[in-house]
PDB file of N, CA, C, O and CB in Angstrom:
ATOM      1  N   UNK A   1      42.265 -11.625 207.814  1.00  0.00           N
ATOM      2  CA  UNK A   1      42.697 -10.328 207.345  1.00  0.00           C
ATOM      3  C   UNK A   1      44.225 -10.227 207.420  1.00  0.00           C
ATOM      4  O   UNK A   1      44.782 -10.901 208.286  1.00  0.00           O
ATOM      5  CB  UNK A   1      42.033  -9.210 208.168  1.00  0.00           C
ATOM      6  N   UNK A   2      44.967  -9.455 206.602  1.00  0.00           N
ATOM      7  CA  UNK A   2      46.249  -9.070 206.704  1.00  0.00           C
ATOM      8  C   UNK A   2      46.876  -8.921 208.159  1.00  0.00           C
ATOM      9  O   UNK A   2      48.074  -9.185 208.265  1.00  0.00           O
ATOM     10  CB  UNK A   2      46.320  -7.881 206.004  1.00  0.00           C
ATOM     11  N   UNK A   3      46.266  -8.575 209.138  1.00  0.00           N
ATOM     12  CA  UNK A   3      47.101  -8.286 210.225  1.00  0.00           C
ATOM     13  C   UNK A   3      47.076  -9.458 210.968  1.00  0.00           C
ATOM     14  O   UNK A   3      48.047  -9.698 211.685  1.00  0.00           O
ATOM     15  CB  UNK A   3      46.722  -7.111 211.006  1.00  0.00           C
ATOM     16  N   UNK A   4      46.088 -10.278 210.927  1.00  0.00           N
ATOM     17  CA  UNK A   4      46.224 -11.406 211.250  1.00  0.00           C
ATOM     18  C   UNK A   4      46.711 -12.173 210.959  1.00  0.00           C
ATOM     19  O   UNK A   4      46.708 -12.992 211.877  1.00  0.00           O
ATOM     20  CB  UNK A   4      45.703 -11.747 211.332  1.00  0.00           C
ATOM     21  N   UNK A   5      47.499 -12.705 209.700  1.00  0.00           N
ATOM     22  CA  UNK A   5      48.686 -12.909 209.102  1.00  0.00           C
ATOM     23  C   UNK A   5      49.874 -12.768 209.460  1.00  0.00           C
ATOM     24  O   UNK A   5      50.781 -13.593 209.344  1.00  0.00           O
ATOM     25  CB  UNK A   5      48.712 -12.438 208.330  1.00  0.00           C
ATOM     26  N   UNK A   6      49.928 -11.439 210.029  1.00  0.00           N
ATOM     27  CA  UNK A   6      50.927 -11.337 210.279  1.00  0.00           C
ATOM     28  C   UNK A   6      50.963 -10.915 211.723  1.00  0.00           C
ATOM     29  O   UNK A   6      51.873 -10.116 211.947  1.00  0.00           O
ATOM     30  CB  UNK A   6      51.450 -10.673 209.396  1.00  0.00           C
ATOM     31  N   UNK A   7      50.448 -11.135 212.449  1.00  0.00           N
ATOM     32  CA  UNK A   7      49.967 -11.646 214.102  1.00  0.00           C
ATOM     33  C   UNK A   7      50.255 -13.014 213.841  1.00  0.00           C
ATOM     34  O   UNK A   7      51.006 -13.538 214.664  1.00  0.00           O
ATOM     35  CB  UNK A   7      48.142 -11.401 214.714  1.00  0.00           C
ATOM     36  N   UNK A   8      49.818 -13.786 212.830  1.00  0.00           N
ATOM     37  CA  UNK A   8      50.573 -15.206 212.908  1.00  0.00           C
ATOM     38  C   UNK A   8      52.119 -15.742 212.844  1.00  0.00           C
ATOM     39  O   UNK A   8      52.750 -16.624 213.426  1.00  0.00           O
ATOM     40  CB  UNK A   8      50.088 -15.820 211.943  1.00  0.00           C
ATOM     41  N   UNK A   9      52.407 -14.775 211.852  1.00  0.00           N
ATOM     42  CA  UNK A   9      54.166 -15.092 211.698  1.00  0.00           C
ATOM     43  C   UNK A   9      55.107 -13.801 212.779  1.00  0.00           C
ATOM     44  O   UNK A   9      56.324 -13.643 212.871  1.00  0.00           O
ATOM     45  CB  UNK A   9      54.740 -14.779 209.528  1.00  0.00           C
ATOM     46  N   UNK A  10      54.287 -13.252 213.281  1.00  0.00           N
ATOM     47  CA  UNK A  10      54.867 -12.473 214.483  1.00  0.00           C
ATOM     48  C   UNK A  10      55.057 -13.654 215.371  1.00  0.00           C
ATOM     49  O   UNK A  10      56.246 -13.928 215.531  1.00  0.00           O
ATOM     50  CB  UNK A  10      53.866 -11.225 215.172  1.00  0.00           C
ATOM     51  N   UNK A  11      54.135 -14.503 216.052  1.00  0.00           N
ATOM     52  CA  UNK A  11      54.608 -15.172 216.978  1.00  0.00           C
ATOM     53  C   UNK A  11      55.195 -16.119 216.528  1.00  0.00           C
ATOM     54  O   UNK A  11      56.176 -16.544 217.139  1.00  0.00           O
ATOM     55  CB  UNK A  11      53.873 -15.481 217.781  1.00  0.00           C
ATOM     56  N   UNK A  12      54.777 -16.718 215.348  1.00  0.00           N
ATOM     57  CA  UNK A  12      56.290 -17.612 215.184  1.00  0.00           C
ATOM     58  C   UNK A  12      57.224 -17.466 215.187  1.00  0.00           C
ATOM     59  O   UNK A  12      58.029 -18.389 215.311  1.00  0.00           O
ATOM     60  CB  UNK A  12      56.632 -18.106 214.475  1.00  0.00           C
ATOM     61  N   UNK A  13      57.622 -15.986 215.023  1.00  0.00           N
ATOM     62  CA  UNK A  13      59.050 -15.551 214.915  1.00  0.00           C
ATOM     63  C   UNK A  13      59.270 -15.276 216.952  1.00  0.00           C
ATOM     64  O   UNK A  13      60.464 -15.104 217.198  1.00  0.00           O
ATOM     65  CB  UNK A  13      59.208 -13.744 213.580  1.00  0.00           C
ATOM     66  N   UNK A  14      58.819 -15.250 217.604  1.00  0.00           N
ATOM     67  CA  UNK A  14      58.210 -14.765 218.934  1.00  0.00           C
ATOM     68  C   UNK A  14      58.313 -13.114 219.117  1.00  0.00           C
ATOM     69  O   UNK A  14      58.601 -12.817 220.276  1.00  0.00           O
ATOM     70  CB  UNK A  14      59.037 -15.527 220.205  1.00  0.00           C
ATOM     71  N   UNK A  15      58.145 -12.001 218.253  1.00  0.00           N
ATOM     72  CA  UNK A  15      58.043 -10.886 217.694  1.00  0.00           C
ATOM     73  C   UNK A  15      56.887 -10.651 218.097  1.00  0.00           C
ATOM     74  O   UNK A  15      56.013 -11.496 218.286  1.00  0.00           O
ATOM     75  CB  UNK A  15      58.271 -10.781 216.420  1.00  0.00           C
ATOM     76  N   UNK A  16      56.777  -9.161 218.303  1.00  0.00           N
ATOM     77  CA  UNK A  16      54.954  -8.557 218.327  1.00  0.00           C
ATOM     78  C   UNK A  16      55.213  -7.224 217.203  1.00  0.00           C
ATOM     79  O   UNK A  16      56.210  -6.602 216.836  1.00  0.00           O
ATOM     80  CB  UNK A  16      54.193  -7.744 220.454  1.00  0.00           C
ATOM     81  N   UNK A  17      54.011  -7.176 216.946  1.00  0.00           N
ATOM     82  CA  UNK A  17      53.820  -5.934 215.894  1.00  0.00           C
ATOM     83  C   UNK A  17      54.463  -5.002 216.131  1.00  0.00           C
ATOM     84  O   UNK A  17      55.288  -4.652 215.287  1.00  0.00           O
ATOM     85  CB  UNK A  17      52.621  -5.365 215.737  1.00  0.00           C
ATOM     86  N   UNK A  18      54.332  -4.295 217.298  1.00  0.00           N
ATOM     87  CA  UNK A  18      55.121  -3.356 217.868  1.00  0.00           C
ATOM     88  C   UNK A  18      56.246  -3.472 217.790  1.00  0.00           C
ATOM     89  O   UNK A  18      56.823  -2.457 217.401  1.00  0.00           O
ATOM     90  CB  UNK A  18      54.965  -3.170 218.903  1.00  0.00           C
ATOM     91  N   UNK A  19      57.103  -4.665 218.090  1.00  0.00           N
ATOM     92  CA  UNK A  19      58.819  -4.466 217.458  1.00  0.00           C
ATOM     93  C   UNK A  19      58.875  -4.903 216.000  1.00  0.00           C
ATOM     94  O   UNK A  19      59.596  -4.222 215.271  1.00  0.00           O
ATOM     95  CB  UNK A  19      60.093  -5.555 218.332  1.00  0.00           C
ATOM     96  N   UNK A  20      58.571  -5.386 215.748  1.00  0.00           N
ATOM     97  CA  UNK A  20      58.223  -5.805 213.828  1.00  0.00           C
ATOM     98  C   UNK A  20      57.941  -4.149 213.527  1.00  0.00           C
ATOM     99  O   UNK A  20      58.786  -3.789 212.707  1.00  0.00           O
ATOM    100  CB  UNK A  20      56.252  -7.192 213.305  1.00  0.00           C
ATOM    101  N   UNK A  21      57.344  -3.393 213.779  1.00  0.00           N
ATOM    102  CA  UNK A  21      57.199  -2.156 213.779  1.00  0.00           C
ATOM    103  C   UNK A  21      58.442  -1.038 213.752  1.00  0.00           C
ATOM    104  O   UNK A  21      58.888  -0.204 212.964  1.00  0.00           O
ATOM    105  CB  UNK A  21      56.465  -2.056 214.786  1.00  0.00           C
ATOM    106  N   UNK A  22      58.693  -1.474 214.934  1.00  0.00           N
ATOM    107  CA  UNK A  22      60.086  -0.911 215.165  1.00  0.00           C
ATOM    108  C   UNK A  22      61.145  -1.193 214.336  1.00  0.00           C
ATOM    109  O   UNK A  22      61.536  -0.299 213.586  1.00  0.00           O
ATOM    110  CB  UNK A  22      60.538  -1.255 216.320  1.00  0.00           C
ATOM    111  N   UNK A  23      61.688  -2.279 214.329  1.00  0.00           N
ATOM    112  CA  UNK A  23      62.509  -3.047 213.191  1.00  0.00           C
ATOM    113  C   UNK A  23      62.804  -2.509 212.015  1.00  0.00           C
ATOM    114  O   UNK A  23      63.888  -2.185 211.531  1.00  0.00           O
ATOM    115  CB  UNK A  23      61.934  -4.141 212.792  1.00  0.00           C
ATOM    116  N   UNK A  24      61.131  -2.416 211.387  1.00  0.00           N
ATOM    117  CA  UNK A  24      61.133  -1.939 209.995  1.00  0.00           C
ATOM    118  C   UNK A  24      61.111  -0.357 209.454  1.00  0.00           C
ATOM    119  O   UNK A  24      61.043   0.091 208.309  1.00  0.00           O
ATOM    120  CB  UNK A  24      60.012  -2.542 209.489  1.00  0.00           C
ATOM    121  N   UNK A  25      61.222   0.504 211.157  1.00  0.00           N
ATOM    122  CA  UNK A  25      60.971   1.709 210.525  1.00  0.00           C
ATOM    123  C   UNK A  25      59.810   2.318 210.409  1.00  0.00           C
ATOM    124  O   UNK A  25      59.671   3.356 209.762  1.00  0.00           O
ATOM    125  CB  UNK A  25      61.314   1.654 209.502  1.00  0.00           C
ATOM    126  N   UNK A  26      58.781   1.663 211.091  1.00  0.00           N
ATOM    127  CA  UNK A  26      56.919   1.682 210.750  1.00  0.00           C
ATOM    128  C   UNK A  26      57.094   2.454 211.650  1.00  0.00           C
ATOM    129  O   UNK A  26      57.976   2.564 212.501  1.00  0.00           O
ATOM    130  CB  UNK A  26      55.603   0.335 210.909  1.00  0.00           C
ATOM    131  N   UNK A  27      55.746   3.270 211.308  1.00  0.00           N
ATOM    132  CA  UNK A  27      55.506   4.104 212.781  1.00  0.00           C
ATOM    133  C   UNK A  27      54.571   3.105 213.631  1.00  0.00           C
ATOM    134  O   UNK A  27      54.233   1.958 213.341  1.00  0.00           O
ATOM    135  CB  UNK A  27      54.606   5.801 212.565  1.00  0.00           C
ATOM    136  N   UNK A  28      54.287   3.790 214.640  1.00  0.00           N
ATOM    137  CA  UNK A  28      53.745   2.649 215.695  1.00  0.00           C
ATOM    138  C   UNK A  28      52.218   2.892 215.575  1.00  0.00           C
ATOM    139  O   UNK A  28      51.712   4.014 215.549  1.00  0.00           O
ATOM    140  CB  UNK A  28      54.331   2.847 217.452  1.00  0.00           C
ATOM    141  N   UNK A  29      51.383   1.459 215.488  1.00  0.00           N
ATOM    142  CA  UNK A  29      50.227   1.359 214.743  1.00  0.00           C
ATOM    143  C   UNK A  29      49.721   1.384 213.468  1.00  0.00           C
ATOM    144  O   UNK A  29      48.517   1.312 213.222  1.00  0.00           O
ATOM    145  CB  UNK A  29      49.759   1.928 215.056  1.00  0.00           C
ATOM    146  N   UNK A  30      50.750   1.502 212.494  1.00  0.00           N
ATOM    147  CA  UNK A  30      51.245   1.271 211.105  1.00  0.00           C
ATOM    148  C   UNK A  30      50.706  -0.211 210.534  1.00  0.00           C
ATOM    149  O   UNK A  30      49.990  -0.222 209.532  1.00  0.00           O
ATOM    150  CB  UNK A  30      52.939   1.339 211.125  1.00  0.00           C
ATOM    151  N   UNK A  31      51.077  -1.468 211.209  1.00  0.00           N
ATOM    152  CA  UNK A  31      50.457  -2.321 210.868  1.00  0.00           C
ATOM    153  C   UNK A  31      49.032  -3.011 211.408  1.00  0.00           C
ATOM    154  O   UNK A  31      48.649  -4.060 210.890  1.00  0.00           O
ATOM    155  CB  UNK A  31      51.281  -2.912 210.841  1.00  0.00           C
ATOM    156  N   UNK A  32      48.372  -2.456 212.329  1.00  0.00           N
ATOM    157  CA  UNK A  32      47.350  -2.308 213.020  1.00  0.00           C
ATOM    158  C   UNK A  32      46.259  -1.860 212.047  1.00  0.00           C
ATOM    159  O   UNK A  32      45.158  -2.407 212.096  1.00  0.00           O
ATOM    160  CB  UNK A  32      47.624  -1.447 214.110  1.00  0.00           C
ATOM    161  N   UNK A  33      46.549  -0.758 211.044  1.00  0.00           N
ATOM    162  CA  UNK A  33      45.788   0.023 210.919  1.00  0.00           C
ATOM    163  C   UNK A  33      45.315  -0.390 208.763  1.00  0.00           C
ATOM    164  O   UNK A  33      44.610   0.077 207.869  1.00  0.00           O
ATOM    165  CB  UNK A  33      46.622   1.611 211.615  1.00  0.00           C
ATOM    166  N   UNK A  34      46.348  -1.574 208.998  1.00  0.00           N
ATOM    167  CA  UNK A  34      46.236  -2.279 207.487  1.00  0.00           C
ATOM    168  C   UNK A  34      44.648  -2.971 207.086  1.00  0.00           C
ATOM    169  O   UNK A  34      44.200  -2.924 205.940  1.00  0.00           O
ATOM    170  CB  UNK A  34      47.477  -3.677 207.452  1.00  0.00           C
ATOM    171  N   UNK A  35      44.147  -3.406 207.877  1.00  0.00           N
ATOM    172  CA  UNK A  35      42.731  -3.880 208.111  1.00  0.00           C
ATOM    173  C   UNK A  35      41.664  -2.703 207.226  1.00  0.00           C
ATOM    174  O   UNK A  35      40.706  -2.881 206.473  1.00  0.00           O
ATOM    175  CB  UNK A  35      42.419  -3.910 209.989  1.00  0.00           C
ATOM    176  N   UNK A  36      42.307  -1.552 207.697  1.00  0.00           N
ATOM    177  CA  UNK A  36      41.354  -0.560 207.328  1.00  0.00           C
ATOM    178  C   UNK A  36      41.607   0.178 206.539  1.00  0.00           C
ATOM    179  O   UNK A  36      40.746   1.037 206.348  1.00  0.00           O
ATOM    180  CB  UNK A  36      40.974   0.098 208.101  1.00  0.00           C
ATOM    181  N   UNK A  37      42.693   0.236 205.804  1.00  0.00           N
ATOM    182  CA  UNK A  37      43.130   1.104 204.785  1.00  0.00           C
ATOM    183  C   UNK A  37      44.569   0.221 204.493  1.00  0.00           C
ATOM    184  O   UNK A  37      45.282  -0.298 205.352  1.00  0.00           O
ATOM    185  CB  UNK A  37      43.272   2.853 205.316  1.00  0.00           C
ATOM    186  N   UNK A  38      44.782   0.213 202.922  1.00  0.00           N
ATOM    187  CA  UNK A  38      45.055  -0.685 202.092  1.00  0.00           C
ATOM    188  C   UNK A  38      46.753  -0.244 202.668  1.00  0.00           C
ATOM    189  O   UNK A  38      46.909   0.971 202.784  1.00  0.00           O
ATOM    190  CB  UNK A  38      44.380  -0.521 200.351  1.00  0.00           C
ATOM    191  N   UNK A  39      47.587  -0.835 202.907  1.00  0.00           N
ATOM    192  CA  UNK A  39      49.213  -0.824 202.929  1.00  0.00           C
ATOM    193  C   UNK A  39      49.944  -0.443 201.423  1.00  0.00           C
ATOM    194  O   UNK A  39      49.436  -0.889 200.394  1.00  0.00           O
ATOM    195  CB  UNK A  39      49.756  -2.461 203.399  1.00  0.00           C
ATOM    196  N   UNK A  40      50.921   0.238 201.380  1.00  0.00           N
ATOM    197  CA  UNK A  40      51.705   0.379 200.409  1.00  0.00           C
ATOM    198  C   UNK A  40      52.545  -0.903 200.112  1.00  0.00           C
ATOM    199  O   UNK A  40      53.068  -1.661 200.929  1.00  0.00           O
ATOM    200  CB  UNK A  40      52.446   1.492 200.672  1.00  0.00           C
ATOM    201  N   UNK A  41      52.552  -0.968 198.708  1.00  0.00           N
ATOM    202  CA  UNK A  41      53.490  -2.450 198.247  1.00  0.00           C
ATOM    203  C   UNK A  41      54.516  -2.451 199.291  1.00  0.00           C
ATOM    204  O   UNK A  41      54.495  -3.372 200.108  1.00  0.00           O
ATOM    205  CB  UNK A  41      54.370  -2.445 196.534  1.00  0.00           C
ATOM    206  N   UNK A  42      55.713  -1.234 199.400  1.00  0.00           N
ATOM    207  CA  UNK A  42      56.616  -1.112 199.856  1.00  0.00           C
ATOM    208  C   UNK A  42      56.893  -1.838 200.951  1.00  0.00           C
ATOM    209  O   UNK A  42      57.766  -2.702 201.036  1.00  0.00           O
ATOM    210  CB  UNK A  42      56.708  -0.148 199.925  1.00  0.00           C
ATOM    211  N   UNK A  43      55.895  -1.367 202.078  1.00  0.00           N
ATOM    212  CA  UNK A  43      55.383  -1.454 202.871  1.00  0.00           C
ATOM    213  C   UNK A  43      55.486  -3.285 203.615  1.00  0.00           C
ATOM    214  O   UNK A  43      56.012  -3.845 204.577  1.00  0.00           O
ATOM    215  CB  UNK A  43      54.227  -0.782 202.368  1.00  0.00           C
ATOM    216  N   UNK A  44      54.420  -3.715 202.170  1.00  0.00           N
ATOM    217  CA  UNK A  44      54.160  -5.354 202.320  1.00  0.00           C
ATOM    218  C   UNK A  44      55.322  -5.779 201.719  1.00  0.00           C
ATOM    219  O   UNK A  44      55.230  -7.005 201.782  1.00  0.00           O
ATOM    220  CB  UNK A  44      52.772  -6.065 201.556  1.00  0.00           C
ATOM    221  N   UNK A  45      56.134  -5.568 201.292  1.00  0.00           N
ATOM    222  CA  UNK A  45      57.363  -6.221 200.625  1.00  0.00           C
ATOM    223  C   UNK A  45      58.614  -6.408 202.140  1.00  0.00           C
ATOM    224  O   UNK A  45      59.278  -7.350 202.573  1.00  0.00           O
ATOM    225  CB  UNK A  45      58.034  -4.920 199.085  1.00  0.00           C
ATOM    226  N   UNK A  46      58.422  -4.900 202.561  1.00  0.00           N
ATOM    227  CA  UNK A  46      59.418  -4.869 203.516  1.00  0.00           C
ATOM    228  C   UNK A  46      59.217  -6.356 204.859  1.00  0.00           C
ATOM    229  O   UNK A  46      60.142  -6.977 205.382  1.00  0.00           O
ATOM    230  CB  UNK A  46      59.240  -3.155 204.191  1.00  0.00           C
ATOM    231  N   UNK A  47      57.525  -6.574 205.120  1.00  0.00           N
ATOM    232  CA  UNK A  47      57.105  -7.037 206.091  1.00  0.00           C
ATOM    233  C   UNK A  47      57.555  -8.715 205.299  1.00  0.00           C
ATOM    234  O   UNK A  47      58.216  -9.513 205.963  1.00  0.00           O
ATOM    235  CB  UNK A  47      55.460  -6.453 206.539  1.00  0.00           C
ATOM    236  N   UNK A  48      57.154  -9.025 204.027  1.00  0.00           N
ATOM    237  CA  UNK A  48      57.594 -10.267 203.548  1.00  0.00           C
ATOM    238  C   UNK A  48      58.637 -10.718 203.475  1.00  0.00           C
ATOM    239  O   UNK A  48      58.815 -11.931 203.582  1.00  0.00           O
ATOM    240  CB  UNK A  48      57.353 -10.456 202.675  1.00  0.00           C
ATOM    241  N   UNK A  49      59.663  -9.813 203.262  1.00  0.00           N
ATOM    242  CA  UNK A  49      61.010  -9.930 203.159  1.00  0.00           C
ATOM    243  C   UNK A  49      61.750 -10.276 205.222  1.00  0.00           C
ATOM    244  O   UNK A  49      62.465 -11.203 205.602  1.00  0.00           O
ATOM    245  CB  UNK A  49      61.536  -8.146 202.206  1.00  0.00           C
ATOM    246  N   UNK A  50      61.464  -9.702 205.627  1.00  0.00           N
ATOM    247  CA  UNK A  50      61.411  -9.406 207.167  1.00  0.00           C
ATOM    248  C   UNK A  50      60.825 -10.889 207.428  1.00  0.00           C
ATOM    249  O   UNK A  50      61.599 -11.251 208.314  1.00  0.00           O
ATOM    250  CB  UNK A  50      60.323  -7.918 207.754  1.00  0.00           C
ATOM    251  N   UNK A  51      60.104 -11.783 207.257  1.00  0.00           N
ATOM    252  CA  UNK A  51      59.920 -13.042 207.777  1.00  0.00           C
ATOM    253  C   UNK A  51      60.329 -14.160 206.296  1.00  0.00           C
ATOM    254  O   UNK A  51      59.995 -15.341 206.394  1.00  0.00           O
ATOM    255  CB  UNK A  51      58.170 -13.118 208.453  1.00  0.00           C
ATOM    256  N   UNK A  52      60.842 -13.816 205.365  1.00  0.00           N
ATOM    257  CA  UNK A  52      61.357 -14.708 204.369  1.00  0.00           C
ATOM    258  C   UNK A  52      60.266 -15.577 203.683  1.00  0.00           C
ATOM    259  O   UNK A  52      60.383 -16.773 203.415  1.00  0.00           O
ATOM    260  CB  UNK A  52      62.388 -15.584 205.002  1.00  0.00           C
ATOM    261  N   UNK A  53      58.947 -14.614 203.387  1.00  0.00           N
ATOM    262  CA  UNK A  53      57.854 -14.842 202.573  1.00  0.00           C
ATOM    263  C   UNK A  53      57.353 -14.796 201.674  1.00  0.00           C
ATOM    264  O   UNK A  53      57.645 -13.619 201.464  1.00  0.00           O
ATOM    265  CB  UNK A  53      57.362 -14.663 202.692  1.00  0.00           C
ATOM    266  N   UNK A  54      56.744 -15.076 200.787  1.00  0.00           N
ATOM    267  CA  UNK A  54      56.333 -13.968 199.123  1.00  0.00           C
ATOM    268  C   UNK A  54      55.291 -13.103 199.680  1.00  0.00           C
ATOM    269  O   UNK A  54      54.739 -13.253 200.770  1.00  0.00           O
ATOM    270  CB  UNK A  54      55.465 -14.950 197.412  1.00  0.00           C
ATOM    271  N   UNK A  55      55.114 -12.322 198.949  1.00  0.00           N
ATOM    272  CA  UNK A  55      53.979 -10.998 199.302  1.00  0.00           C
ATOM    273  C   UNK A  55      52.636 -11.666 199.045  1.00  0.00           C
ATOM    274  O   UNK A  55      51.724 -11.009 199.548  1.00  0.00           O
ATOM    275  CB  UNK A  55      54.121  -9.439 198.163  1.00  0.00           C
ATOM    276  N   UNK A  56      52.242 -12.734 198.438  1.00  0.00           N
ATOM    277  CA  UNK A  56      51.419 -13.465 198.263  1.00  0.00           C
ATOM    278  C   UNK A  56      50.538 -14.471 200.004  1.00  0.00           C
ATOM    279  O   UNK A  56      49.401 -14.757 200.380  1.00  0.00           O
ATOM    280  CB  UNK A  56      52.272 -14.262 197.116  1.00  0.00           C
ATOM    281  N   UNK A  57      52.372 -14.691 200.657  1.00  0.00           N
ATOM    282  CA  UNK A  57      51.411 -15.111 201.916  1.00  0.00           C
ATOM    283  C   UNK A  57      50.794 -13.835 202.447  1.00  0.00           C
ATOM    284  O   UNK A  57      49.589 -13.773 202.690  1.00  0.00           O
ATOM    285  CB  UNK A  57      52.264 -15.886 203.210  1.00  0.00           C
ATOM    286  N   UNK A  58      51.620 -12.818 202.628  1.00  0.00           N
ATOM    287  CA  UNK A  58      50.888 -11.627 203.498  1.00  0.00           C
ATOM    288  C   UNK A  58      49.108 -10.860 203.554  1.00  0.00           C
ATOM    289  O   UNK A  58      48.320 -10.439 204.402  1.00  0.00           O
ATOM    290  CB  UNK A  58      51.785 -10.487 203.053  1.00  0.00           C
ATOM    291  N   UNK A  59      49.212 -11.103 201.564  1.00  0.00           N
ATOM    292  CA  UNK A  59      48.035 -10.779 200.932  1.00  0.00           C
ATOM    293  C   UNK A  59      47.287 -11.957 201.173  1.00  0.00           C
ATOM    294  O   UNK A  59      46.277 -11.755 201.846  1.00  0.00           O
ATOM    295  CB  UNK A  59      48.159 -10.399 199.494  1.00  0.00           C
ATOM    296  N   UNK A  60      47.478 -13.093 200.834  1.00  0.00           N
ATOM    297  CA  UNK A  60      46.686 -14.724 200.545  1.00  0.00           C
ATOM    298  C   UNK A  60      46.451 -14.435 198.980  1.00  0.00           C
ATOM    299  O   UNK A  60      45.303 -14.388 198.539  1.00  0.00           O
ATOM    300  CB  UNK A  60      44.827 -15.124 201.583  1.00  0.00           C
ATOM    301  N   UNK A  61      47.186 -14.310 198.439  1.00  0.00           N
ATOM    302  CA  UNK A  61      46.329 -14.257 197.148  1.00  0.00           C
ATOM    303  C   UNK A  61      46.701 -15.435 196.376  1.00  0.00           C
ATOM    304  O   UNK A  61      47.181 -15.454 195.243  1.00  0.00           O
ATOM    305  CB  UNK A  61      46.552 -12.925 196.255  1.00  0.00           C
ATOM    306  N   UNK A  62      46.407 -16.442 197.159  1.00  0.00           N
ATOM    307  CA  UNK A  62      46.903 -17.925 196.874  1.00  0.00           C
ATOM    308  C   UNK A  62      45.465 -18.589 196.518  1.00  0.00           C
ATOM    309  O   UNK A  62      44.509 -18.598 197.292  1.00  0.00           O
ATOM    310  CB  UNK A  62      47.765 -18.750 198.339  1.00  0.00           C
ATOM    311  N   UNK A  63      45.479 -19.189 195.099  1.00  0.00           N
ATOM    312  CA  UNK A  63      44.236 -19.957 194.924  1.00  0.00           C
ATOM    313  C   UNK A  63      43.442 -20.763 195.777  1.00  0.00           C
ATOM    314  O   UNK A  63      43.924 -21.892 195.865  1.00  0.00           O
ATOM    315  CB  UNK A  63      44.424 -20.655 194.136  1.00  0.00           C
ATOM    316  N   UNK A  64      42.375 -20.603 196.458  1.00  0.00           N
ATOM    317  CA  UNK A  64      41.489 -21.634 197.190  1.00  0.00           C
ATOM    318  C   UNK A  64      41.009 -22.388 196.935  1.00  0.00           C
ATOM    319  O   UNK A  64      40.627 -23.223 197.754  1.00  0.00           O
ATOM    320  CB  UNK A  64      40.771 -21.476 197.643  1.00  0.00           C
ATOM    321  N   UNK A  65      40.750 -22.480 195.429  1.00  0.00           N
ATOM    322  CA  UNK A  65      39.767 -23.514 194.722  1.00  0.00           C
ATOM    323  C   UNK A  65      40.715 -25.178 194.985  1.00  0.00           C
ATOM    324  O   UNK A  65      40.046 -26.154 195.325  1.00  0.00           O
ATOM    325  CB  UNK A  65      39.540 -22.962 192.655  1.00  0.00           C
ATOM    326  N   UNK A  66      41.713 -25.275 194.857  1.00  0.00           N
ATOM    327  CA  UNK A  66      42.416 -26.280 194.822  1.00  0.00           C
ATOM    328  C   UNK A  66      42.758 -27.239 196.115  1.00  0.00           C
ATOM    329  O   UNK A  66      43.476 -28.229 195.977  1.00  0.00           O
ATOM    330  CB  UNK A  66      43.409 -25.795 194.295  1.00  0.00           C
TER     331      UNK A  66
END
């Protein structure tokens, strides 16, 4: 899922949601709460841009078949 995604590139960066949170201006539990109700582009752009990603890793909307 999305937050797990980005629970992944949180610790690579050694970051937790909560300051990735902070950082971006999110309110707190903002990205927690993506699982369950869909994020604004804005939103996922800011978080892609913030670890130097396409919005594509955040989503996965990367072909599997291949």
């Amino acid at each position: 899922m999305i937050v797990e995604r980005i629970q992944t590139l949180c610790k690579a960066a050694n970051t937790t949601l909560a300051q990735l949170e902070k950082e971006l201006s999110f309110g707190n539990g903002t990205i927690r709460r993506w699982d369950d109700s869909s994020p604004s582009v804005d939103k996922v752009l800011k978080v892609a841009n913030y670890f130097g990603v396409l919005v594509d890793c955040i989503l996965e909307l990367k072909e599997e078949s291949k």
